[in-house]
N, C-alpha and C positions, 0 to 999 in steps of 0.2 A: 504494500500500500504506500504511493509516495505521499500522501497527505501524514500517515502514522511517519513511514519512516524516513523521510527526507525533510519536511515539511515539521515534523519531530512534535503534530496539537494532537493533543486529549481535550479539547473541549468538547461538549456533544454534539455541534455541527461538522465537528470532522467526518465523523462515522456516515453523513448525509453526504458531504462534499467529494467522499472517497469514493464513494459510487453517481458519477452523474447521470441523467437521461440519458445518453446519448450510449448506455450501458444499455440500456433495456432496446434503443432502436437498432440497434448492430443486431444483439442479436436474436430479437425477432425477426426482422430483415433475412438473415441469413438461413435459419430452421424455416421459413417459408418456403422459400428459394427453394430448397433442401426437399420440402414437400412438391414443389411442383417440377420436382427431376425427378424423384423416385416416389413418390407419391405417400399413401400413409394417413393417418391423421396427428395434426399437432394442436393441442390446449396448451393454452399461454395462463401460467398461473402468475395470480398478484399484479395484472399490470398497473401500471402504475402513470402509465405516460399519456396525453392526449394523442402523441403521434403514435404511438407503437396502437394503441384504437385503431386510427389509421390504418394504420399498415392491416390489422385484422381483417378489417370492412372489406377492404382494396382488395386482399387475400380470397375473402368469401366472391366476391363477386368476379372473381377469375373461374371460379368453381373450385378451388380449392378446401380440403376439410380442416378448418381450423375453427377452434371454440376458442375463448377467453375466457377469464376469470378476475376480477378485481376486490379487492376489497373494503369495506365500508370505512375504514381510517381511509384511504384514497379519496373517498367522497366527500369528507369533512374536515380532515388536517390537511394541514399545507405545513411545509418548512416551517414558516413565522412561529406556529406554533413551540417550536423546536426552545423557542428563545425563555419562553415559559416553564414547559415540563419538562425538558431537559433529556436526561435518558433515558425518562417514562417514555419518551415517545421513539425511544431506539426498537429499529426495525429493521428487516431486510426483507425487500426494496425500501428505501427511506422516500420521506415525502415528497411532494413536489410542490408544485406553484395553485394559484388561483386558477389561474389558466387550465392547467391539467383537470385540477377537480371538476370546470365548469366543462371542459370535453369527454370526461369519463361519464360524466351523466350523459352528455347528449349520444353519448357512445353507445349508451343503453338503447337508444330511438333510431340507431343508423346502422346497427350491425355490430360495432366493434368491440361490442362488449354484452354477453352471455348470460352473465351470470354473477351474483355479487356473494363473494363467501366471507371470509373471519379470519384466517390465518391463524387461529386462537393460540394463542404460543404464551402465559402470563409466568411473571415474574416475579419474585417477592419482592416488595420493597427495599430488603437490604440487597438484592442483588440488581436492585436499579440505582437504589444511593452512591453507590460507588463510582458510577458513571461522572459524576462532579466532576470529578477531582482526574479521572481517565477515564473515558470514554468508552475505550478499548475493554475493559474490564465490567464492561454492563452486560445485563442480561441482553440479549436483543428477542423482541415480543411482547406482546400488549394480549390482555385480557380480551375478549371481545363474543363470543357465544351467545351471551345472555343478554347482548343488547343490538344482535344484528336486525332481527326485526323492526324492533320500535324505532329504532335510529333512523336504517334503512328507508321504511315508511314515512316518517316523519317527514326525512329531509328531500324526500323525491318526490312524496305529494305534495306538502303545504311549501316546501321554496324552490323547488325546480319544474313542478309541474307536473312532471313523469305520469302516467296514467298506472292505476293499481293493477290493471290485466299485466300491464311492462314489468313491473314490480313483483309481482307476482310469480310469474313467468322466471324471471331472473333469481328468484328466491326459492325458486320450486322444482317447476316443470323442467327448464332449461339442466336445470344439473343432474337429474333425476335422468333425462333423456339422454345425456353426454357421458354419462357412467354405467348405461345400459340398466336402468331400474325402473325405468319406465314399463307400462302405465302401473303397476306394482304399488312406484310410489311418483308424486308427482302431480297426480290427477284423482279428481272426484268421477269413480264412475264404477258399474258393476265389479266386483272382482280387482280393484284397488282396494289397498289399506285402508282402511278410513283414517288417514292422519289430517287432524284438523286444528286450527286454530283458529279463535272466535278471537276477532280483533274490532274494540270499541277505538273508532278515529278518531273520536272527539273527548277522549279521556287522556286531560296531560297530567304528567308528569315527571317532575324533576329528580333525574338519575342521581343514585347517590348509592356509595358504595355498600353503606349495610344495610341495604334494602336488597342488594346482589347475593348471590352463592355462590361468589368465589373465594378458593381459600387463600390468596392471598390480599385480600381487604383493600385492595385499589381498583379505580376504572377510569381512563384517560376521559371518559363523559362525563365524569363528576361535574356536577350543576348545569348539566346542558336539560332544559327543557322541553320534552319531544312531547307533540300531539298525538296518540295512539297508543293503545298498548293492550298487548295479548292478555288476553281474561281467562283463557280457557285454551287446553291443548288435549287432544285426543293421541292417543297411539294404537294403530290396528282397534280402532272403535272404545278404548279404556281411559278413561281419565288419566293422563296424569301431571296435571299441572291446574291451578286454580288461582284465581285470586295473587298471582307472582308467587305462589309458595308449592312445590312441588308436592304431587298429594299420591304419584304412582306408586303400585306393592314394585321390592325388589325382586328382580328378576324377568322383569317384563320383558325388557326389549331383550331383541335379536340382532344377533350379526345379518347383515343385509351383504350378499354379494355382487361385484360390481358385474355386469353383463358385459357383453358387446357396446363397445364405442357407435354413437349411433351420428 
């Protein structure tokens, strides 16, 4: 890393500055490329960039088989953020700009972008504190599972517009279809799961971490207030979730295998 070893910073935008954009557009660029010589299917996970969207779209519409994946910190931090939280927000792929964020959502409406996941990778607080002082020495990963929904939701209906079928889609079907679990799971219909989640839109509330069940007691959304939030989650037709408080017997779920790439 010249930024670590020449360049000789531990602040916590080194670890962001060590890997630029222009890291993610090579090589997307290139694994497309790659796809449309010898063919195959390629998923782009975590993108991160409004171009490498781009390059997706551009990809799809050659006929090429390519999905994406981004995740919900793409949608909503940017770099600046960095100046705040500091290592909490150490990640890989690290943030980007306004820009990026305002083209991964529109990415959602143009192709370039499939599907929105979590990265879910969380850290203890002591093993983000240290980040301070060396950068190099943080955890890198952010909590995130338990608030890709409501977030999700929130920020792509009520400030970008996004249409909930889009969202939906991107939060469900799309992944469900790309991992071969389709119609299984994914879809409301005979002979699917019944996996369901009753979602009141018009119910805010302000994220805070010991309202969460995670066990290490941080969440990069502390005090963001989102419009919506899951009331109710079903699994293969069982309750198990109410009220934000899990209420399933253990031993419910199952391993889901992934199918054919579709």
């Amino acid at each position: 890393h010249r930024v670590r070893d020449v360049e000789g910073r531990k602040d916590p935008l080194a670890h962001h500055d060590s890997r630029p954009p222009e890291a993610e557009v090579v090589a997307v660029s290139r694994i497309i490329e790659s796809v449309a010589r010898v063919g195959g299917h390629y998923h782009v996970a975590h993108l991160n960039t409004a171009r490498g969207a781009e390059l997706v779209a551009h990809a799809k519409a050659r006929g090429l088989r390519v999905t994406s994946e981004t995740c919900v910190h793409y949608l909503v931090f940017t770099k600046d953020d960095v100046k705040r939280w500091g290592p909490y927000l150490k990640m890989t792929p690290p943030l980007r700009t306004k820009e990026d964020v305002r083209g991964l959502w529109e990415a959602l409406l143009t192709g370039g972008v499939d599907m929105i996941a979590t990265d879910h990778a969380p850290g203890t607080r002591e093993e983000k504190e240290v980040g301070w002082d060396d950068i190099w020495e943080a955890w890198g990963g952010i909590p995130g599972v338990e608030t890709l929904l409501p977030v999700s939701m929130s920020e792509g209906l009520h400030r970008w517009g996004i249409p909930p079928t889009v969202l939906c889609a991107a939060l469900c079907a799309n992944p469900a279809k790309a991992f071969g679990m389709y119609p299984r799971k994914g879809e409301l219909a005979p002979g699917s799961d019944a996996d369901l989640v009753i979602y009141d839109q018009n119910l805010e509330v302000e994220i805070k971490a010991d309202r969460l069940h995670y066990k290490v007691g941080w969440t990069p959304y502390e005090g963001i207030v989102v419009r919506g939030w899951p009331v109710l989650v079903t699994v293969r037709g069982e309750v198990v979730a109410q009220d934000g408080e899990p209420v399933g017997r253990p031993g419910h779920g199952e391993f889901v295998r992934m199918g054919r790439w579709r």
